[in-house]
PDB file with SEQRES, HELIX, SHEET and CRYST1 records, atoms N, CA, C and O in Angstrom:
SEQRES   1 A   78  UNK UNK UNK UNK UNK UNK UNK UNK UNK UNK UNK UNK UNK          
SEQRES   2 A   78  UNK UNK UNK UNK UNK UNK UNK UNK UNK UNK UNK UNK UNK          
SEQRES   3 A   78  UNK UNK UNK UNK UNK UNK UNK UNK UNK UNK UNK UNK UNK          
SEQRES   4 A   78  UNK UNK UNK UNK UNK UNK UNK UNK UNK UNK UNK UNK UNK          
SEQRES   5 A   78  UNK UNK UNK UNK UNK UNK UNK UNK UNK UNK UNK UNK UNK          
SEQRES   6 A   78  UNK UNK UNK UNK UNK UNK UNK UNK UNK UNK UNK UNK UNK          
HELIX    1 AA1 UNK A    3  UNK A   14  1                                  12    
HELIX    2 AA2 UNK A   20  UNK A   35  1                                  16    
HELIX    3 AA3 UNK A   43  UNK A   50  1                                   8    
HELIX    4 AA4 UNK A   53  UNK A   57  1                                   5    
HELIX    5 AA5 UNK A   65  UNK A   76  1                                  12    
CRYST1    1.000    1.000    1.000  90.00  90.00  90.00 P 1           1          
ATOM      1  N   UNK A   1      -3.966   1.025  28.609  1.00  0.00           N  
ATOM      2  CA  UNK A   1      -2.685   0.356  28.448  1.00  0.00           C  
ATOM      3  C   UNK A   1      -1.868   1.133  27.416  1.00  0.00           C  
ATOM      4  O   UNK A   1      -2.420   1.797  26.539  1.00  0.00           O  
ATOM      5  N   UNK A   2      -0.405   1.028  27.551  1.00  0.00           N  
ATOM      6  CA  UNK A   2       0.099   2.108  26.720  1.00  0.00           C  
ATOM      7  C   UNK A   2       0.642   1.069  26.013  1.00  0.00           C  
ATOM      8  O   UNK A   2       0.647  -0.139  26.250  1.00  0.00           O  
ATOM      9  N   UNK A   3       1.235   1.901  24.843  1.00  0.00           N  
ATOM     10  CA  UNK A   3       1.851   1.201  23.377  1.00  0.00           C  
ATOM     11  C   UNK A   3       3.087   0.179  24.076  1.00  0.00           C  
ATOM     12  O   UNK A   3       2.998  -0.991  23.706  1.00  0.00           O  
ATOM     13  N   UNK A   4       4.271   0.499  25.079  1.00  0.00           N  
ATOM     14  CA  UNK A   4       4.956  -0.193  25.622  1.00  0.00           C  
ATOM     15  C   UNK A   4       4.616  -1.120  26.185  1.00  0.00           C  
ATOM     16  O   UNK A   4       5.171  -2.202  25.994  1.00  0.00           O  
ATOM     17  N   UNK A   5       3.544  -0.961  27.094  1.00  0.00           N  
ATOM     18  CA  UNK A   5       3.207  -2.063  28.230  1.00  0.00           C  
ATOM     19  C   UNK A   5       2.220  -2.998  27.194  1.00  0.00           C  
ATOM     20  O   UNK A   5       2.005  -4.118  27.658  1.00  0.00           O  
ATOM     21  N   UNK A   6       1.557  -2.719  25.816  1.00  0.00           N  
ATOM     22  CA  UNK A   6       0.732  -4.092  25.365  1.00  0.00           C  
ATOM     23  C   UNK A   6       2.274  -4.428  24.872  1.00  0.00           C  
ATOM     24  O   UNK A   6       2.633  -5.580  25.119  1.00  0.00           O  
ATOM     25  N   UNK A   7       3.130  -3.665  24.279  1.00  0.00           N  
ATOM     26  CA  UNK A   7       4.270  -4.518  23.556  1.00  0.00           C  
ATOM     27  C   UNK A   7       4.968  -5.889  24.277  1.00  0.00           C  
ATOM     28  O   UNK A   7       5.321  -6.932  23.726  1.00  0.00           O  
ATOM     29  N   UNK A   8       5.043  -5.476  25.822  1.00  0.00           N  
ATOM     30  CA  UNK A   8       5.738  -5.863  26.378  1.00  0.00           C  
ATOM     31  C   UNK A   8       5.088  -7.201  26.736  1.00  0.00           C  
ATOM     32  O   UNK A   8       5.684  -8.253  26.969  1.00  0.00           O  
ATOM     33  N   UNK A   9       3.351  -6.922  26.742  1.00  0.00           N  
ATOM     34  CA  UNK A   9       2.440  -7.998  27.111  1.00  0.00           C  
ATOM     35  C   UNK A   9       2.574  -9.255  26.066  1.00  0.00           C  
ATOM     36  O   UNK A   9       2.737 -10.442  26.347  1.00  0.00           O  
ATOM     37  N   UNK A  10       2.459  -8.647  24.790  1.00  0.00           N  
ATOM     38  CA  UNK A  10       2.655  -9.426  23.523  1.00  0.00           C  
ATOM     39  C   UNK A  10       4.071 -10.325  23.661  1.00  0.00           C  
ATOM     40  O   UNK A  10       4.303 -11.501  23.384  1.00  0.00           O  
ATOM     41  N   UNK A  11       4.752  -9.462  24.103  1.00  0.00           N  
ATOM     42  CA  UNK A  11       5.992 -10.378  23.692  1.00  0.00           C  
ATOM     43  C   UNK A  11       6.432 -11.688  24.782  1.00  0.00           C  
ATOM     44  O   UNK A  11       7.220 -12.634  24.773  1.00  0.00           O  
ATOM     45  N   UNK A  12       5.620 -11.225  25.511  1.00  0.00           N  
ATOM     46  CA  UNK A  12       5.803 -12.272  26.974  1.00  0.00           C  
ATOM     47  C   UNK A  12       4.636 -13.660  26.423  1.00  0.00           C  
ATOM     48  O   UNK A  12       4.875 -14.867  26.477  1.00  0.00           O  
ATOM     49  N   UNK A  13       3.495 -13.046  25.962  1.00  0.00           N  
ATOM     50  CA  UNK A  13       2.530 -14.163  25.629  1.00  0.00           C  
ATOM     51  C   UNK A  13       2.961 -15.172  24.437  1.00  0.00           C  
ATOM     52  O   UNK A  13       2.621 -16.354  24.383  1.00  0.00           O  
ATOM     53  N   UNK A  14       3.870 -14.413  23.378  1.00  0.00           N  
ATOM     54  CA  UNK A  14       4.610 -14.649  22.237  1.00  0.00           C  
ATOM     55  C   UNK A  14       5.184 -16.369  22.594  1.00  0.00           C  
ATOM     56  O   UNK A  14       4.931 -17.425  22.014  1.00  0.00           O  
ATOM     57  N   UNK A  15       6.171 -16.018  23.979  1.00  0.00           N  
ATOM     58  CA  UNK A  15       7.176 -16.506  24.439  1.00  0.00           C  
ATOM     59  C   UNK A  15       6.940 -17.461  25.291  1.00  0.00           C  
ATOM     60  O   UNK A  15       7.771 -18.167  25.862  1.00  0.00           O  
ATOM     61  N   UNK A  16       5.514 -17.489  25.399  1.00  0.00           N  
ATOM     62  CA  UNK A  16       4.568 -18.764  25.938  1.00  0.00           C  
ATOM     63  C   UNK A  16       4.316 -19.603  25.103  1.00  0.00           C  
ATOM     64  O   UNK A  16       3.949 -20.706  25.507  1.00  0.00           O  
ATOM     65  N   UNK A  17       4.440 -19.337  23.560  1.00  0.00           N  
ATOM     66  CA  UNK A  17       3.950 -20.132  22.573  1.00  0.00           C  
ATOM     67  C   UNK A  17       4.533 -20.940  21.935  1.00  0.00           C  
ATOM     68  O   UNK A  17       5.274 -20.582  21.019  1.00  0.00           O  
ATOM     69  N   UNK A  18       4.336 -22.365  22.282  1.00  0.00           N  
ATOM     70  CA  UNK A  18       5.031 -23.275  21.321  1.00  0.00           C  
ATOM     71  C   UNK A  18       4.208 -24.180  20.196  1.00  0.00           C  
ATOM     72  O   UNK A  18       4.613 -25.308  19.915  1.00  0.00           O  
ATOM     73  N   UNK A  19       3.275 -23.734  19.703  1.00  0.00           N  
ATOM     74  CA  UNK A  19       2.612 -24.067  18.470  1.00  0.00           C  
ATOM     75  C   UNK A  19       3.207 -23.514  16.790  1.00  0.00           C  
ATOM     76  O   UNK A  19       2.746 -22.739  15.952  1.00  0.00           O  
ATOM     77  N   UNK A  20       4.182 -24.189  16.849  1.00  0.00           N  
ATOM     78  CA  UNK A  20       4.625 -23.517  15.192  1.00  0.00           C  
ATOM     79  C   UNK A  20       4.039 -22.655  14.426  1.00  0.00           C  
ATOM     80  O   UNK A  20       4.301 -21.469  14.226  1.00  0.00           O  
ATOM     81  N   UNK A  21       3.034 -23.490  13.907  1.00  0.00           N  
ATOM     82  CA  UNK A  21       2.038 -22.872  12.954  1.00  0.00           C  
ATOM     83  C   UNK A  21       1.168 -21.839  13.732  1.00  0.00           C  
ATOM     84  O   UNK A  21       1.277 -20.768  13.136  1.00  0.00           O  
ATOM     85  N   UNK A  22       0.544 -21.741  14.558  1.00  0.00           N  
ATOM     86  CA  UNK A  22       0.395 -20.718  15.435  1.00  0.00           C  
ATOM     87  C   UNK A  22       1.331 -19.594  15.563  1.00  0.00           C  
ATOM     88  O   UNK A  22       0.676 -18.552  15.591  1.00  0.00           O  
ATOM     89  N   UNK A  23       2.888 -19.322  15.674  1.00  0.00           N  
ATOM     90  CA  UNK A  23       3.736 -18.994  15.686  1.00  0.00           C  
ATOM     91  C   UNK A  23       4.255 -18.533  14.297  1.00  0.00           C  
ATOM     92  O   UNK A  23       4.567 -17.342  14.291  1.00  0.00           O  
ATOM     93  N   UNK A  24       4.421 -19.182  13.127  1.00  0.00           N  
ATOM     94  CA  UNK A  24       4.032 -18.926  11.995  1.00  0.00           C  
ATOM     95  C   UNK A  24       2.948 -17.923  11.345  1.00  0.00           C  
ATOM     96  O   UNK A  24       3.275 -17.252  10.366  1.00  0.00           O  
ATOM     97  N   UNK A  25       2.027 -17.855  11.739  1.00  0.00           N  
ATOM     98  CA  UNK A  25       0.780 -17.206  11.660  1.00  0.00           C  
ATOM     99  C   UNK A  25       1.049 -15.661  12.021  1.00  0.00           C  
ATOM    100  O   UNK A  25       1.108 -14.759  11.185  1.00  0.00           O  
ATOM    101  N   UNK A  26       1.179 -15.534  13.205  1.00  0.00           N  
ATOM    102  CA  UNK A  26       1.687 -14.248  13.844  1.00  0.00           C  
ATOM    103  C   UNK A  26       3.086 -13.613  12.972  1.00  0.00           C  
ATOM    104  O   UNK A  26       3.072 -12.389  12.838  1.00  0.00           O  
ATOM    105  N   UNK A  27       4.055 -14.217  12.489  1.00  0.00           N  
ATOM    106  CA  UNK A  27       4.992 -14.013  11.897  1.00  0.00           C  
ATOM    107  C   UNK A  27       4.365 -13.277  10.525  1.00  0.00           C  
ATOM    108  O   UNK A  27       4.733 -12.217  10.019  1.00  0.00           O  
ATOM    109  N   UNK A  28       3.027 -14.415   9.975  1.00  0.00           N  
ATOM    110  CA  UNK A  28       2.940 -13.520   8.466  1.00  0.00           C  
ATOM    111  C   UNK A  28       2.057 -12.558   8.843  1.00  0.00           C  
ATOM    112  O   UNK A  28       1.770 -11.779   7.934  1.00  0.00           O  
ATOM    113  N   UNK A  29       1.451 -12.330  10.058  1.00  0.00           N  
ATOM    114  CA  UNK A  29       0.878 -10.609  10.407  1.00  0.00           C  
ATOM    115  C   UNK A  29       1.845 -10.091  10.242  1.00  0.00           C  
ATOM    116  O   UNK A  29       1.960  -9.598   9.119  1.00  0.00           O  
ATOM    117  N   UNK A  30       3.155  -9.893  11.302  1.00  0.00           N  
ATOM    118  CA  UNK A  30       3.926  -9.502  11.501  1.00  0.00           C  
ATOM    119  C   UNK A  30       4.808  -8.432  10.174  1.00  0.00           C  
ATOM    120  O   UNK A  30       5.267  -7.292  10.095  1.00  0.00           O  
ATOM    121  N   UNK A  31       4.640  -9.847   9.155  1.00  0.00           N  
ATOM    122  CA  UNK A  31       5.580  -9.344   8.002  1.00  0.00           C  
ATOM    123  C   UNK A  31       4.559  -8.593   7.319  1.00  0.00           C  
ATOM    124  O   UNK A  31       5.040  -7.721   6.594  1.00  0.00           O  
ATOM    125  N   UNK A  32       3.432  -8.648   7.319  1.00  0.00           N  
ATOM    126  CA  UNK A  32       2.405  -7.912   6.084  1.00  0.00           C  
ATOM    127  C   UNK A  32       2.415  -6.429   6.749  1.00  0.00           C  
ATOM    128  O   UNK A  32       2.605  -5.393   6.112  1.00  0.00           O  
ATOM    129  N   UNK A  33       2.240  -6.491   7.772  1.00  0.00           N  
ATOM    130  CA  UNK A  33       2.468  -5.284   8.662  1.00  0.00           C  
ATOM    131  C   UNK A  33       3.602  -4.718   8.102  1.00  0.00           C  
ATOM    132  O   UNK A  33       3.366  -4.008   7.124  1.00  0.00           O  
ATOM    133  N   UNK A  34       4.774  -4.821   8.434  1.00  0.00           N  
ATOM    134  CA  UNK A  34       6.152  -4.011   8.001  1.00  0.00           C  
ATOM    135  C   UNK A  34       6.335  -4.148   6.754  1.00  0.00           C  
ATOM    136  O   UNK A  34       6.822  -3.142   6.238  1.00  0.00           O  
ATOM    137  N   UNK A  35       6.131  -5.025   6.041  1.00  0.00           N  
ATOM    138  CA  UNK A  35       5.896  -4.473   4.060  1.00  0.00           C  
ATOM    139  C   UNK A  35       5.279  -3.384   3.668  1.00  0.00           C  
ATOM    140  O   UNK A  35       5.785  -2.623   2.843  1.00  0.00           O  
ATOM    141  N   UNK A  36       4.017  -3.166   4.260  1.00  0.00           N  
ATOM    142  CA  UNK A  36       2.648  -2.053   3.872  1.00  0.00           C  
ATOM    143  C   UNK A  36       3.192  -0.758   4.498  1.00  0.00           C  
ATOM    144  O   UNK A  36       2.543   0.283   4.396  1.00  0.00           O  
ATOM    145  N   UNK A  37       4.431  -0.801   5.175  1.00  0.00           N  
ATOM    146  CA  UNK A  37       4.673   0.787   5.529  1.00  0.00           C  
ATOM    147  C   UNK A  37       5.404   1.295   4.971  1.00  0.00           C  
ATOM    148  O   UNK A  37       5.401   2.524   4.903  1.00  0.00           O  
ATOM    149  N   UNK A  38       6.706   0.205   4.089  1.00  0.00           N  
ATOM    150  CA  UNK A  38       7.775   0.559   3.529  1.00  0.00           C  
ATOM    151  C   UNK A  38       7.544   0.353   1.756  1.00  0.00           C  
ATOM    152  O   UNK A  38       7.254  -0.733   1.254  1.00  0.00           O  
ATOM    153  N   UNK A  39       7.720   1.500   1.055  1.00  0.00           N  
ATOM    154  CA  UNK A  39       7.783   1.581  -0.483  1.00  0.00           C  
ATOM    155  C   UNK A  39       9.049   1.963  -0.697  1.00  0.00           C  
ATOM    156  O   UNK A  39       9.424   3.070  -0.313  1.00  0.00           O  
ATOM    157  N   UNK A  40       9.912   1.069  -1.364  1.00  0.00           N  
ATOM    158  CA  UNK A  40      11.202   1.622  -2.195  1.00  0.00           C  
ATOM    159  C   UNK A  40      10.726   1.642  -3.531  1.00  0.00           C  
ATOM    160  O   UNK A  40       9.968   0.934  -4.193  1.00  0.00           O  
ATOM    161  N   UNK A  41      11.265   2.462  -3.688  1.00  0.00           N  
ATOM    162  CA  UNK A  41      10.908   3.122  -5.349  1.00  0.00           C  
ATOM    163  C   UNK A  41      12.253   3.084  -6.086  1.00  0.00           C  
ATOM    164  O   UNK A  41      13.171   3.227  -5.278  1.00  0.00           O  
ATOM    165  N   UNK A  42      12.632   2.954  -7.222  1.00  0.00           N  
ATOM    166  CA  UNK A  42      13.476   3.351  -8.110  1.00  0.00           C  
ATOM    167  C   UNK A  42      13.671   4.513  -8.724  1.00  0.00           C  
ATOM    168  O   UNK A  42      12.694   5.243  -8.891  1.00  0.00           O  
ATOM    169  N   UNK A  43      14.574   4.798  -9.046  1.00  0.00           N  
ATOM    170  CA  UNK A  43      14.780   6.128  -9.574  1.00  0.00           C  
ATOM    171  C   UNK A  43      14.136   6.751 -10.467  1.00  0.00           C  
ATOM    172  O   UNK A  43      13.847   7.947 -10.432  1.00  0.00           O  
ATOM    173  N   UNK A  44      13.838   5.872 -11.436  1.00  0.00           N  
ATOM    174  CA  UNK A  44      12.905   5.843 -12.616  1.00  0.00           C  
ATOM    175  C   UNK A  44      11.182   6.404 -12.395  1.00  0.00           C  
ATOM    176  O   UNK A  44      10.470   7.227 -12.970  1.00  0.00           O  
ATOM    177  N   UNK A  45      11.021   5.534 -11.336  1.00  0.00           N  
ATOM    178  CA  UNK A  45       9.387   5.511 -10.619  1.00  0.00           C  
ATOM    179  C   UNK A  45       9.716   6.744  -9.619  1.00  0.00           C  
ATOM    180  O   UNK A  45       8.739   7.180  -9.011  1.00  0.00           O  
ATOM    181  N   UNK A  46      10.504   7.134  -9.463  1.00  0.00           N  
ATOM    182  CA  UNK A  46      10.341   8.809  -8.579  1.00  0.00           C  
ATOM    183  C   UNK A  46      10.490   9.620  -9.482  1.00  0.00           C  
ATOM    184  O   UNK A  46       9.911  10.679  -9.244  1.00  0.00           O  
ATOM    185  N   UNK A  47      11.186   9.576 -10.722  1.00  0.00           N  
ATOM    186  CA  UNK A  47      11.496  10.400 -11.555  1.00  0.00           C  
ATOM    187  C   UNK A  47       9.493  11.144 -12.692  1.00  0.00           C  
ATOM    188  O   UNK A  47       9.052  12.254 -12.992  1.00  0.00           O  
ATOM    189  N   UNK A  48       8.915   9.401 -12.918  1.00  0.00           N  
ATOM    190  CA  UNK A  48       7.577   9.160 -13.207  1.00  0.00           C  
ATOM    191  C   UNK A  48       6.738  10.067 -12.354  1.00  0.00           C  
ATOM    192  O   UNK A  48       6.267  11.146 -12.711  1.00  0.00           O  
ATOM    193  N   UNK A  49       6.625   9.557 -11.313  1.00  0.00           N  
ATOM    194  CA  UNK A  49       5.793  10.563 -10.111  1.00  0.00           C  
ATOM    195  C   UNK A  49       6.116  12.107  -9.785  1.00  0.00           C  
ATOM    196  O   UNK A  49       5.243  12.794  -9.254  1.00  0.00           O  
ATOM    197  N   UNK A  50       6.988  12.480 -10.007  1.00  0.00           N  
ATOM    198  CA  UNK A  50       7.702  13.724 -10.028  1.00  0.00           C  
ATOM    199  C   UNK A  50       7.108  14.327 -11.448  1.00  0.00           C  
ATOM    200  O   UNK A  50       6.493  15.393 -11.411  1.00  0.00           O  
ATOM    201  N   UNK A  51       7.267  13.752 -12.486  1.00  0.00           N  
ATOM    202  CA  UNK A  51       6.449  14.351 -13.836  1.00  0.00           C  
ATOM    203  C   UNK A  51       5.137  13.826 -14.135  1.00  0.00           C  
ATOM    204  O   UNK A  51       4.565  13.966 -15.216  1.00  0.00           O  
ATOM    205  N   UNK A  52       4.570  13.058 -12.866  1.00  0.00           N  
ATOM    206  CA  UNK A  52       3.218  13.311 -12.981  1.00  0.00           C  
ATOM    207  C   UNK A  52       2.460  14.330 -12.249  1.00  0.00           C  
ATOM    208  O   UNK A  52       1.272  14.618 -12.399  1.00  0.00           O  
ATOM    209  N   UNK A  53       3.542  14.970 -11.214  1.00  0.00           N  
ATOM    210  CA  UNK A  53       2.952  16.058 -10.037  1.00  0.00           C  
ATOM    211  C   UNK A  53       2.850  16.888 -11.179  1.00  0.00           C  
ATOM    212  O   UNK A  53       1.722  17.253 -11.509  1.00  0.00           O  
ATOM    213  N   UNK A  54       4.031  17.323 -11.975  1.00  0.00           N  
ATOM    214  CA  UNK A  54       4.068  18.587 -12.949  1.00  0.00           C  
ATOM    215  C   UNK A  54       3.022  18.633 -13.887  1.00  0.00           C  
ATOM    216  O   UNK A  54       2.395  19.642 -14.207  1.00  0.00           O  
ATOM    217  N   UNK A  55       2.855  17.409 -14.343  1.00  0.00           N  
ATOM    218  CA  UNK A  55       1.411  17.435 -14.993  1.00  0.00           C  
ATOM    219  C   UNK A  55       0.216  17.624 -14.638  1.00  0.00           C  
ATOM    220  O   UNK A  55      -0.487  18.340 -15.352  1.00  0.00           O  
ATOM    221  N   UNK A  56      -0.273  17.088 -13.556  1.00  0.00           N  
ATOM    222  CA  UNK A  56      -1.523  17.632 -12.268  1.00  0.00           C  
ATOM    223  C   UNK A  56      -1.571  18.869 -12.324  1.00  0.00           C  
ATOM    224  O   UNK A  56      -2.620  19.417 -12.662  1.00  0.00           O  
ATOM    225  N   UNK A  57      -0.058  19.841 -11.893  1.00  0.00           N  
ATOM    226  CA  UNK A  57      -0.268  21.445 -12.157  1.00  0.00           C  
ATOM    227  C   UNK A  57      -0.422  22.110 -12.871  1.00  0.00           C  
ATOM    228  O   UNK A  57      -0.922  23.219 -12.682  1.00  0.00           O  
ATOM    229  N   UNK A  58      -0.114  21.747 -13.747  1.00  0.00           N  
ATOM    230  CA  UNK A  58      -0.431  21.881 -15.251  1.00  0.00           C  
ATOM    231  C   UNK A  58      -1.750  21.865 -15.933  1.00  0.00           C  
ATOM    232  O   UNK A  58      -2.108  22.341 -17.010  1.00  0.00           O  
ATOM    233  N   UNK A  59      -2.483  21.076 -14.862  1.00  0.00           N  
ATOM    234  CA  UNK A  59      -3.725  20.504 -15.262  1.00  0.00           C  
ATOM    235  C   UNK A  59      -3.376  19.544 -16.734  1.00  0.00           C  
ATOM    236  O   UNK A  59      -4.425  19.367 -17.355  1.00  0.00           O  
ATOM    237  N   UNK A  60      -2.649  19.156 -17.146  1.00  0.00           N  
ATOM    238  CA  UNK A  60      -2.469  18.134 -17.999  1.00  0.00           C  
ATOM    239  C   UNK A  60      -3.220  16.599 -17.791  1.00  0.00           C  
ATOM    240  O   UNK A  60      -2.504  15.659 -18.138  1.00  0.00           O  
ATOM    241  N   UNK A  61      -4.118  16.362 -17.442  1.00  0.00           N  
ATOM    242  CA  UNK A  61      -5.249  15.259 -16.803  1.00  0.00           C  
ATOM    243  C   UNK A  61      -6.016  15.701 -17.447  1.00  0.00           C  
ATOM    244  O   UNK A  61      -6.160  16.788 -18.006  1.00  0.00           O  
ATOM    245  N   UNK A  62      -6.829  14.363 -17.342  1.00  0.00           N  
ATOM    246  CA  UNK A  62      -8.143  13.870 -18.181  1.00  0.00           C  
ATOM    247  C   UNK A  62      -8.882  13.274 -16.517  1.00  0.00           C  
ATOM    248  O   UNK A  62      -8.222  12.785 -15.599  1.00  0.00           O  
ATOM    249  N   UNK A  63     -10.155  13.468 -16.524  1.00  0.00           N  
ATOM    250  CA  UNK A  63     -10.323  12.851 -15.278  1.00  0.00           C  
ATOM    251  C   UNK A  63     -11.804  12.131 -15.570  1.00  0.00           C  
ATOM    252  O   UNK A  63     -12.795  12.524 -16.186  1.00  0.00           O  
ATOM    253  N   UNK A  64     -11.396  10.447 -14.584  1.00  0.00           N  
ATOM    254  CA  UNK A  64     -11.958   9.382 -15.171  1.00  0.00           C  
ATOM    255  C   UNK A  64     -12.956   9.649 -15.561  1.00  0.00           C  
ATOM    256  O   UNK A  64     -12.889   9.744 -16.787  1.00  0.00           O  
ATOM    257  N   UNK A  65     -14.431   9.941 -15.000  1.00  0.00           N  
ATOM    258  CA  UNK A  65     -15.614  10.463 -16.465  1.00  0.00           C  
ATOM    259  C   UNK A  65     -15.763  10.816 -17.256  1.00  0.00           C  
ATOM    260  O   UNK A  65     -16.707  10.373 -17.910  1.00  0.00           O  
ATOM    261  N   UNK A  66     -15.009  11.797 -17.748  1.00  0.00           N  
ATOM    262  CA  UNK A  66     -15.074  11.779 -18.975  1.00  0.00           C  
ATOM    263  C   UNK A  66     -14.417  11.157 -19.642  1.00  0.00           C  
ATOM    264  O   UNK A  66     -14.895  10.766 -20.707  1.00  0.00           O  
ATOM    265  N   UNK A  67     -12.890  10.771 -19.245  1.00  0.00           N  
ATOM    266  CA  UNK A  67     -12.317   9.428 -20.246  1.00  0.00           C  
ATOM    267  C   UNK A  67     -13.448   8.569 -20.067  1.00  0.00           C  
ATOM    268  O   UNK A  67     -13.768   8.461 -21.251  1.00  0.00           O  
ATOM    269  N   UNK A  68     -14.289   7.876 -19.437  1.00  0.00           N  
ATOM    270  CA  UNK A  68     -15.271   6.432 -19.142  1.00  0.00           C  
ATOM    271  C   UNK A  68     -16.289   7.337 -20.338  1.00  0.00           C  
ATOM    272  O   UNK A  68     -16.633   6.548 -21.218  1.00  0.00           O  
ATOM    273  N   UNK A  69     -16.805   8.659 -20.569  1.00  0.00           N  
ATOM    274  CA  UNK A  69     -17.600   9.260 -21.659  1.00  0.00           C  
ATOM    275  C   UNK A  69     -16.994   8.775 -23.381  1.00  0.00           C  
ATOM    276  O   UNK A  69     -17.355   8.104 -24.348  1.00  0.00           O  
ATOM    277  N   UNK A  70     -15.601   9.839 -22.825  1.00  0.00           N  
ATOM    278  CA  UNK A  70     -14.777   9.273 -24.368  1.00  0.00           C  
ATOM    279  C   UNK A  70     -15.124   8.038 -24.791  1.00  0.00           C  
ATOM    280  O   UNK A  70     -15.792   7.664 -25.755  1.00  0.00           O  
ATOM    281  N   UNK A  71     -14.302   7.187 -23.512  1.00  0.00           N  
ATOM    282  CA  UNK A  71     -14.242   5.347 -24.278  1.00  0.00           C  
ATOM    283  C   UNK A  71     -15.814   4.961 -24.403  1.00  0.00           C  
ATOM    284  O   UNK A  71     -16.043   4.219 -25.358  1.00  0.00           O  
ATOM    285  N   UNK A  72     -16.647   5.230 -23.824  1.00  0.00           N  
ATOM    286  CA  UNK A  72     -17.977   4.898 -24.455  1.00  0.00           C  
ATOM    287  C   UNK A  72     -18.649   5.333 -25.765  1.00  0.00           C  
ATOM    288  O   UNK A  72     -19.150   4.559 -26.581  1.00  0.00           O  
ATOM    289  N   UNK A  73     -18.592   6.802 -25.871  1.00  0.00           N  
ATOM    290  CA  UNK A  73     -18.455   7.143 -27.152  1.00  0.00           C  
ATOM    291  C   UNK A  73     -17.792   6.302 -28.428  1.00  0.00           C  
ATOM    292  O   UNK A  73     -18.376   6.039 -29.479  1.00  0.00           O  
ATOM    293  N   UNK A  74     -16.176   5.880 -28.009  1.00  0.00           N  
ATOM    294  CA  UNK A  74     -15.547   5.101 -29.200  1.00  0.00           C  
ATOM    295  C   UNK A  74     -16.232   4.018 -29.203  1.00  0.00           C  
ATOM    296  O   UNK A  74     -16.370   3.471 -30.297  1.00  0.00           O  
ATOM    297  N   UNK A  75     -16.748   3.501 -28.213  1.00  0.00           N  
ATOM    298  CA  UNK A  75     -17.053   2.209 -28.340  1.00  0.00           C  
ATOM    299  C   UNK A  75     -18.155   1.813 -29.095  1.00  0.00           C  
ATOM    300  O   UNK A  75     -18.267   0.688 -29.583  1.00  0.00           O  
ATOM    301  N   UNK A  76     -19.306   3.079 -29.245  1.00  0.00           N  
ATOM    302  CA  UNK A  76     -20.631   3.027 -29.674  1.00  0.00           C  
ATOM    303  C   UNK A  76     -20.308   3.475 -31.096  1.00  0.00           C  
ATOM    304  O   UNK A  76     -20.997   3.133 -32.057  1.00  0.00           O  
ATOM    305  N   UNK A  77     -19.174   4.299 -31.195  1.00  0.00           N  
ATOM    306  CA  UNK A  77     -18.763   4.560 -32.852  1.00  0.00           C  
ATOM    307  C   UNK A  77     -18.200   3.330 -33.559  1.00  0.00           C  
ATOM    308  O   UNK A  77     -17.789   3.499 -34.707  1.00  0.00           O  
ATOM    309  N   UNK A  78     -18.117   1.863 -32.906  1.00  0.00           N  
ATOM    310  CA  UNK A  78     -17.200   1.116 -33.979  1.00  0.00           C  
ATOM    311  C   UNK A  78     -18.276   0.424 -34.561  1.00  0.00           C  
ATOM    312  O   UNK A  78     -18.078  -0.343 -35.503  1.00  0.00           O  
TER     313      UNK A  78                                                      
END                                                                             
């Protein structure tokens, strides 16, 4: 079955349905679906991510084991 013809199946079975909450249900798939594809970002938070790429190249990172070494270390020093 192709991507059109289940669409088309869905929307016909959709249109059979008169259970609200049933109907409801499908709606909050629906919406969790099209939230999880779309990220708007602010200028600020692209500007952040943009000077965290430069830092990655930089190798300017700490990477988590040994920070989890560090903070254990401090922790056993207090």
């Amino acid at each position: 079955m192709t991507v059109i013809e289940l669409k088309k199946l869905l929307i016909y079975r959709i249109a059979e349905i008169n259970d609200v909450s049933f109907l409801n249900a499908i709606k909050t798939i629906l919406d969790s679906k099209s939230q999880s594809q779309t990220i708007t970002l602010t200028p600020e938070q692209r500007s952040e991510i943009q000077q965290s790429k430069k830092e990655i190249e930089q190798e300017l990172f700490i990477e988590q084991v040994e920070l989890d070494r560090e903070f254990n270390k401090w922790l056993n020093a207090r």
